[in-house]
N, C-alpha and C positions, 0 to 999 in steps of 0.2 A: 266590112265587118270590123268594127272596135272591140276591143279586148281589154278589161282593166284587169290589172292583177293586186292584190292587195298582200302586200310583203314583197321585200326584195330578198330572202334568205335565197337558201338554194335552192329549195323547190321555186321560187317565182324565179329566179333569173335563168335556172334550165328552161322553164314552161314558157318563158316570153322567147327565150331563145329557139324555141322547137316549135312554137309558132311561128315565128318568121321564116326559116327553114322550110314549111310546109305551106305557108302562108305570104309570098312575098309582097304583095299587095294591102295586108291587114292593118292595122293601125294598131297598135301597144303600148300601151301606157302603164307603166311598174312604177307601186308607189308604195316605198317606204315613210315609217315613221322619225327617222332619227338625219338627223344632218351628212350624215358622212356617206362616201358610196356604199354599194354592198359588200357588205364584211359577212365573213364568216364568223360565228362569235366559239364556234370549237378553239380560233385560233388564238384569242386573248390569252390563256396559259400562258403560249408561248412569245406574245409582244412582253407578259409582266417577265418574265424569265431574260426577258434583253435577247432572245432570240433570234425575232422579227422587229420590224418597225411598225408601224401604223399601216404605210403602205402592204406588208406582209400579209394582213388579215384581210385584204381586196378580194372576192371573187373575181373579179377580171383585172388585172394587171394595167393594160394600156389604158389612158385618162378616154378615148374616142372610143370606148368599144360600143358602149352601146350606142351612141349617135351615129357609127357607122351600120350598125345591124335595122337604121329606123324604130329604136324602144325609144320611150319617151320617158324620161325621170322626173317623177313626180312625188314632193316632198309633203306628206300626209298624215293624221290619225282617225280612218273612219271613225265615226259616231252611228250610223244607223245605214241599212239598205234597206228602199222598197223595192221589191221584187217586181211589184208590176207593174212601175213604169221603170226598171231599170234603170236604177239611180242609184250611188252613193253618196251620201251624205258626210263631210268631214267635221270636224270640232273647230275649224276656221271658218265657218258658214260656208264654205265653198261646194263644191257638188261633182260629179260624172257621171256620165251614161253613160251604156253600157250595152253591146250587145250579147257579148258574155264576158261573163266575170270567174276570176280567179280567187277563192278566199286561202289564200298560203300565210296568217299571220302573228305563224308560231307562237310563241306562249313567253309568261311572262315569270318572274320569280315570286312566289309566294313570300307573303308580309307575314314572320309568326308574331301572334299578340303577345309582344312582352316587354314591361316597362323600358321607356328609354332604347328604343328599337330606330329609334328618329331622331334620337342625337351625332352628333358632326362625330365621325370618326367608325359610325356603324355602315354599311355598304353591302348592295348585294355584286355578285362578278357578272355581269349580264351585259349592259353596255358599254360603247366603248369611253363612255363618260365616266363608268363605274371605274374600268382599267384606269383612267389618269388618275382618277381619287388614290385608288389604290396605291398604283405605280407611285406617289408622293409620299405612302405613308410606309410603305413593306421594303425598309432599308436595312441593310444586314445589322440582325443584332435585334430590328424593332420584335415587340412582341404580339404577337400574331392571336387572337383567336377566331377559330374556325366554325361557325353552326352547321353541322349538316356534312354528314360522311358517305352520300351518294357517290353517281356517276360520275356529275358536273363535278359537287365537292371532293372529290379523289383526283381530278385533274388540277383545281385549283391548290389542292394542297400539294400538288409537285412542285407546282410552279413557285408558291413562295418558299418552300424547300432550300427549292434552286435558288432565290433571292439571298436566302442565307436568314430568314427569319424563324426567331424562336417559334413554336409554333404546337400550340393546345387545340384537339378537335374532339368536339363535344356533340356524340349521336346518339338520340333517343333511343334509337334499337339499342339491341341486345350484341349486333355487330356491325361491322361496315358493310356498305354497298347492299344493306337487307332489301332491296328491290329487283334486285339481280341476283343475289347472292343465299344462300340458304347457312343455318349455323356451321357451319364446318369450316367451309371456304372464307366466310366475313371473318369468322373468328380467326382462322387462319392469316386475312390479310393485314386485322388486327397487329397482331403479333408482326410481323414482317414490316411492319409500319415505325412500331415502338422501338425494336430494332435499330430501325435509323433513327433514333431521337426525337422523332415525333410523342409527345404527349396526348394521349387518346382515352376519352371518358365514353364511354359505349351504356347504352340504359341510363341517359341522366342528361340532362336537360336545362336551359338557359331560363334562371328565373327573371332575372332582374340587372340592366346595363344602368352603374350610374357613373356620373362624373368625379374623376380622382384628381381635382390639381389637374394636369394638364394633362393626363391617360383618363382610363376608363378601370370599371371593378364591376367586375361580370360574378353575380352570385349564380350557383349551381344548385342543382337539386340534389345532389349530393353532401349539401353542406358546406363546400369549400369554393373559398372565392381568388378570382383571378385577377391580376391586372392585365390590362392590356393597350396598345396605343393604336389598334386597329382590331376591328370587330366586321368579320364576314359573316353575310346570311346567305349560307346555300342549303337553304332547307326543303328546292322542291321547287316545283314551277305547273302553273294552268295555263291552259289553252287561250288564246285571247281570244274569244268569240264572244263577248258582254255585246257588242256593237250588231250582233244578229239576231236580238231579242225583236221579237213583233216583224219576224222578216218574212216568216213562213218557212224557214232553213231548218229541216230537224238534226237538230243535235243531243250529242248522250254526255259525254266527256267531251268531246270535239263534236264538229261536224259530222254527221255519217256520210256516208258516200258509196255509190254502186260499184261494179268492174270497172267503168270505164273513168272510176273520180268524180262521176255528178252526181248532185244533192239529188231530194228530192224534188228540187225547182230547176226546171229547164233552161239549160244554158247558163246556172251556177256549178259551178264545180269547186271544190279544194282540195288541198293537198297538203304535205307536211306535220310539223307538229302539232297543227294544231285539227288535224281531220282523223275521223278512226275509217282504218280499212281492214279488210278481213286478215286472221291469220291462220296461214295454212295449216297449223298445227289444233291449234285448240276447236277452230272454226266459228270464232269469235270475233267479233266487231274490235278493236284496239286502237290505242295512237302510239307507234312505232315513231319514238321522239330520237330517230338517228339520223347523220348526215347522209349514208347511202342510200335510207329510203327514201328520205328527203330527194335525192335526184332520181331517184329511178321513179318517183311519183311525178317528177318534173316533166320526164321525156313524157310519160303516159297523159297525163293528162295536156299538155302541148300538143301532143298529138291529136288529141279526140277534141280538143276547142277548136283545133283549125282544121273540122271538119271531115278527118281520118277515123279509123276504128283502130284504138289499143287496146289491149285489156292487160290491167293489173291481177297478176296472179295471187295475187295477196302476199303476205310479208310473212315473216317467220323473226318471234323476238330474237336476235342476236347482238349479243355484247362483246365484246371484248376491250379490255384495262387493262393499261400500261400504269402500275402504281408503284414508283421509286425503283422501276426495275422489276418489277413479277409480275408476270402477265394473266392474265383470270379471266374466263370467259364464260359466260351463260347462252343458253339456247334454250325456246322451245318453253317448254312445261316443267321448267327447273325445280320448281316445289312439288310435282309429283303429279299423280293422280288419281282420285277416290277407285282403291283396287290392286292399283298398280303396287310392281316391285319395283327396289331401289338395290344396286351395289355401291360401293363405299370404299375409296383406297385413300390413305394418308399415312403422308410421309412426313413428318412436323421438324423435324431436323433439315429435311433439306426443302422444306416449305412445297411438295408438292401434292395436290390433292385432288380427288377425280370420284364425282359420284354421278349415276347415272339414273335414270328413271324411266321406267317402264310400263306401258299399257298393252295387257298378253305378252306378243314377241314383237313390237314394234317400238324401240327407243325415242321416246318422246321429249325427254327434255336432258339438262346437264347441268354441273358446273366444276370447272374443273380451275386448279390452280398451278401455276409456274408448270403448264405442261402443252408447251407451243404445239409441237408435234403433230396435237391429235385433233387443233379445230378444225382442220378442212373436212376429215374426217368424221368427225360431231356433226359438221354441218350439211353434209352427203346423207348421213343414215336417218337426219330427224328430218329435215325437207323432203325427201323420199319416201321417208315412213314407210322402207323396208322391213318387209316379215324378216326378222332374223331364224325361225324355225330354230333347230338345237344350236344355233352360234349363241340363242337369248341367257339359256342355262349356262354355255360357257364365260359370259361374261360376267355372271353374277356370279361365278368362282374369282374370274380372276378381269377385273376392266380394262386392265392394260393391255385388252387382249384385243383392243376397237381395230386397228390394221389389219388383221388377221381376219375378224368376221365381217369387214367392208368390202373387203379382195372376194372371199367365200360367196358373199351373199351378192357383189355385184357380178361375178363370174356365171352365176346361179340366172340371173336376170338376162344375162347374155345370153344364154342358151336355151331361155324360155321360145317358145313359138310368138308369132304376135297374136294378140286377141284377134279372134274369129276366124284364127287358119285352121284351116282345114287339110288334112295330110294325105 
């Protein structure tokens, strides 16, 4: 059985790992796009931070690992697969067959249309090509502008934080992290942000990068312009799946994929950021763009190419942010749901914040700010989708009351009978 995997992030190099495991005899062929082994790219933050080194960002450490597991690295950019005669097609005219295939090949940074976006000194944080540019340009002192106040961009603005550059970040929202984040908590990490000297323009937007003499002059939609001597775009990222048009591979946002990670074409499967699989919460098709599910799609689906039965239980959105020190977490159904109730606690002085959301008596989503405590918590009562019965009422008195109705309601569960006993 030959096996191509197409990415080497985490989900391919769990999945080619968990096939050999299960598969010792199989032949694996892992093909990344970029020169360098498999890196993790969560961990560039901290290579620019002076952290880590190059080597740091390795998912496998030792130089022999995969040559001793029998993977085979191969250095690649699909252009096209036909499905029926199991073939991929590269942008080097080269080819592979294939008796199954892996498509794991995460996503890419979205280009916003805006003058001068392609001039020397604009970048997005994505590859490790991106880090060197950067790492040359983000020296203490340079001035820094940031596109884009997500996930990604809340990590990359720590790290140049930490480099010690000035640093302007400009999001279209209304607040930070608005994909995760609902007004309370964005605006919340807004604030905790500015705090520390960060410069944050929230609801305003990059017209125009031109060239100043040897920086840049970033006009805003705000009216006022910036200088700067390095210009990031972290404004968001797609799926790389362009390469599966006329494959026969149905896709939405990503790949789709059943329980067990395969397409609807047999003996394609994907995984990672760039595949949507079910979420237990909503019971919606999604692309869960995180490192943990990234590997927990890897075992699952390694498992079932080499011929095993796994099943993915589906994913449940979970975030958690480490932002200059305040940690923020989203779950679930954060913006709510047509019906549902919501409670609300904020503490703006000591930056912490906690709002819940409700469908009947079963807590569905959250986000809560600078309040560690209570994600295990969070993440027990909305994966469960525990009836909380009157613990529902008590929380929308008071939220800080989640230990309390998890203890109740899980003691409650313990002392149910199991379905279909009979007494």
């Amino acid at each position: 059985m030959k096996h191509v995997i197409l990415g080497n992030g985490p989900a391919g190099v769990i999945a080619a790992e968990t096939i050999r495991k299960h598969a010792p005899q199989d032949e694996i062929i892992l093909v990344g796009d970029e020169p360098e082994p498999p890196y993790s790219r969560m961990a560039i933050p901290y290579l620019l931070s002076g952290n880590i080194d190059e080597d740091g960002t390795y998912l496998r450490k030792g130089k022999d690992h995969f040559a001793a597991q029998g993977i085979t690295l191969h250095t690649g950019r699909a252009k096209s697969v036909d499905s029926k005669k199991c073939s991929v097609a590269f942008e080097d005219g080269t080819a592979l067959a294939f008796d199954r295939l892996l498509i794991a090949t995460g996503s890419s940074p979205a280009t916003p249309a805006i003058e001068g976006i392609a001039l020397p000194g604009v970048h997005p944080c994505w590859t490790m090509a991106d880090a060197r540019e950067i790492m040359a340009l983000a020296k203490p002192g340079a001035r820094v502008l940031q596109m884009g106040a997500g996930f990604i961009g809340c990590i990359i603005l720590e790290a140049l934080v930490n480099c010690r550059a000035e640093l302007c970040v400009v999001e279209m929202s209304d607040r930070m992290v608005p994909r995760m984040m609902g007004e309370g908590a964005g605006g919340m990490i807004k604030r905790w942000v500015e705090s520390k000297g960060v410069k944050v323009h929230t609801s305003c937007r990059v017209e125009s990068i031109q060239k100043n003499g040897d920086a840049l002059s970033v006009r805003l939609s705000n009216g006022q312009s910036v200088d700067a001597d390095l210009v990031i775009s972290a404004t968001g990222v797609k799926p790389n799946i362009g390469f599966l048009q006329n494959s026969g591979v149905a896709c939405a946002h990503g790949v789709l994929t059943d329980e067990y990670l395969q397409t609807n074409v047999p003996g394609i499967y994907a995984a990672g950021d760039c595949s949507e699989t079910l979420d237990l919460v909503s019971g919606k098709h999604l692309v869960s763009a995180i490192q943990p599910s990234a590997a927990e799609a890897g075992i699952c689906v390694g498992t079932n190419m080499a011929g095993k039965k796994l099943v993915l239980r589906g994913v449940t959105q979970i975030n958690v942010l480490d932002t200059l020190g305040l940690v923020s977490s989203s779950f679930g159904e954060w913006q709510g749901v047509p019906g549902g109730e919501h409670a609300e606690m904020s503490d703006e002085s000591n930056f912490r914040f906690l709002r819940l959301e409700f469908s009947g008596d079963v807590l569905v989503g959250a986000n809560s700010v600078g309040l560690t405590e209570h994600v295990g918590v969070l993440r027990g009562l909305i994966q469960s989708r525990t009836k909380l019965g009157p613990w529902k009422d008590r929380l929308l008195q008071n939220p800080l009351a989640l230990m309390e109705a998890y203890l109740a309601t899980s003691q409650l569960r313990n002392l149910m009978p199991p379905k279909g006993f009979k007494g």
